[in-house]
N, C-alpha and C positions, 0 to 999 in steps of 0.2 A: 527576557524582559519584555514589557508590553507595556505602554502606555501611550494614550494619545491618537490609539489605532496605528502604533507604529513599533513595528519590534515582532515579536515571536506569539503574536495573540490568537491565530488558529492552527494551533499544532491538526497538523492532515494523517499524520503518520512516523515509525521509528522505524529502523529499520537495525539489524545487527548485524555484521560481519565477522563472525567465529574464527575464521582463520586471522584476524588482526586484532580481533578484540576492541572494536573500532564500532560504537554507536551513533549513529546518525538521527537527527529532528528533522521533519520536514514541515514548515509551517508555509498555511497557504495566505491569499492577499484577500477573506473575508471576515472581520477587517487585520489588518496588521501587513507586515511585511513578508512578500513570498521571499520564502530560504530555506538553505541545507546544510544544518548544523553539523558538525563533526564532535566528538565529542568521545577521546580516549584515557588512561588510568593507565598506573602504572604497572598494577598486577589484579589478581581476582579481587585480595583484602580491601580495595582503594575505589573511590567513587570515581564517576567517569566526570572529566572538567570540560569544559568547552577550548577546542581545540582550535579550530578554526572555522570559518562559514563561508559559504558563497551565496548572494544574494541574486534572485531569479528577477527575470524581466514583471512588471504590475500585472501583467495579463498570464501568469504563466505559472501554475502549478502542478505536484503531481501526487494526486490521492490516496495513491496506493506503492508502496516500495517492498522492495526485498532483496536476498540477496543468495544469488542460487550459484552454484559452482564456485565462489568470488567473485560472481560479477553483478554487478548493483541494477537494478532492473527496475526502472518507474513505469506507469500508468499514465497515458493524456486518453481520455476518454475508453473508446472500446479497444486502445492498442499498449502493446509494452515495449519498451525501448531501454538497450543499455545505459547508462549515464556513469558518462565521466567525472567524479568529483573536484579532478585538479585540475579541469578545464571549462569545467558548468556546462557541458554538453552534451545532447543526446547521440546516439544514432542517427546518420542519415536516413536509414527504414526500420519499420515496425522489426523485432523480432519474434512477436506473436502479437494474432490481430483476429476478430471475427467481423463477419461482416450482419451474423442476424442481428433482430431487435431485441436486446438484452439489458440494455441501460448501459452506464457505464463503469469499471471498477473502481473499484472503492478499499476494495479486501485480496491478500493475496497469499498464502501457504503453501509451503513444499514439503514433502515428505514421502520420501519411497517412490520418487519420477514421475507424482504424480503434481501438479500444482493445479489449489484448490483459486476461484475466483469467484467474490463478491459483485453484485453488482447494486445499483442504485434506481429507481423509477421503475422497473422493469422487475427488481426481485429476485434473482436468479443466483445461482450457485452454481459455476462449471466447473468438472473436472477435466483436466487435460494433462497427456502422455504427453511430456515433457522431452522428453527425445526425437517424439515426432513429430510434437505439437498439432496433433492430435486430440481434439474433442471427444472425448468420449462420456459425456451426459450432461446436458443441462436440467438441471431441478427448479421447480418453480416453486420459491421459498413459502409463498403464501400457503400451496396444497399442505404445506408442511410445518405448520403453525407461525411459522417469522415473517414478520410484517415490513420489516424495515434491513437486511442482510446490509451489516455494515464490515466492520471485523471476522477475520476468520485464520484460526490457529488451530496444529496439531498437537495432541498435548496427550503424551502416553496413548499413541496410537490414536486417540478420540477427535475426531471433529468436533472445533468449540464455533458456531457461530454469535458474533455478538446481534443481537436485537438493540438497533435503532430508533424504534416506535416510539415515537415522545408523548404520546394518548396514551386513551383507554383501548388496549385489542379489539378490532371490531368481532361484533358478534355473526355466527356465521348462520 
């Protein structure tokens, strides 16, 4: 619900949990209210119903979510931190963080130990060895026709990046 700038009016991100079958919303505080929907079913046939929510402090949102091993993993700017659902807590430290200029993420995919990341102002798509946490490339979306690297999903092997750009693509 949303209305009034109060409620669930800038959905940020979903995130799934395969081992619980357990869907999360994340909606941030521009405008509406920051929180982190839960949202489970009783089996595959069944829609997912709102379960339960935690609602985040006015200043405090997280862009990007996932959920690797079972462990629910958000986004505050260039770092990612475990998050506790039944306590509304992060990590006391980063468990992956970069320190170059890359903007902040936005987007975040796993598959085969590799996890992919979006970023925002900057453009950028990193891959990183997820075991070592380990960067092994940054790409600069623009060399690459995307203008705006918002979302990014693996889907039968393929990297899907969504495009952002609310314009005309500039010309080159």
């Amino acid at each position: 619900h949303c209305g009034n700038h109060i409620g669930a009016c800038d959905i940020e991100e979903i995130a799934y949990n395969d081992i619980t079958d357990t869907l999360y919303i994340l909606s941030g505080k521009s405008p509406g209210t920051p929180a982190i929907y839960k949202l489970v079913r009783d089996n595959i046939d069944t829609s997912f119903q709102l379960d339960d929510y935690r609602k985040l402090d006015s200043q405090t949102e997280y862009p990007s979510a996932i959920f690797i091993d079972g462990n629910f993993i958000v986004s505050i700017g260039k770092k990612l931190y475990n998050y506790n659902f039944e306590t509304n807590t992060i990590g006391d430290n980063p468990i992956f963080e970069i320190d170059d200029d890359v903007g902040d993420f936005v987007g975040l995919a796993y598959h085969n130990g590799k996890l992919w990341i979006t970023t925002i102002k900057k453009f950028r798509l990193i891959k990183v060895n997820w075991a070592t946490k380990e960067i092994e490339k940054i790409y600069k979306m623009r060399d690459n026709g995307v203008y705006d690297p918002r979302g990014v999903e693996i889907i039968n092997n393929k990297l899907h990046v969504l495009e952002g750009y609310d314009s005309n693509v500039p010309k080159k």
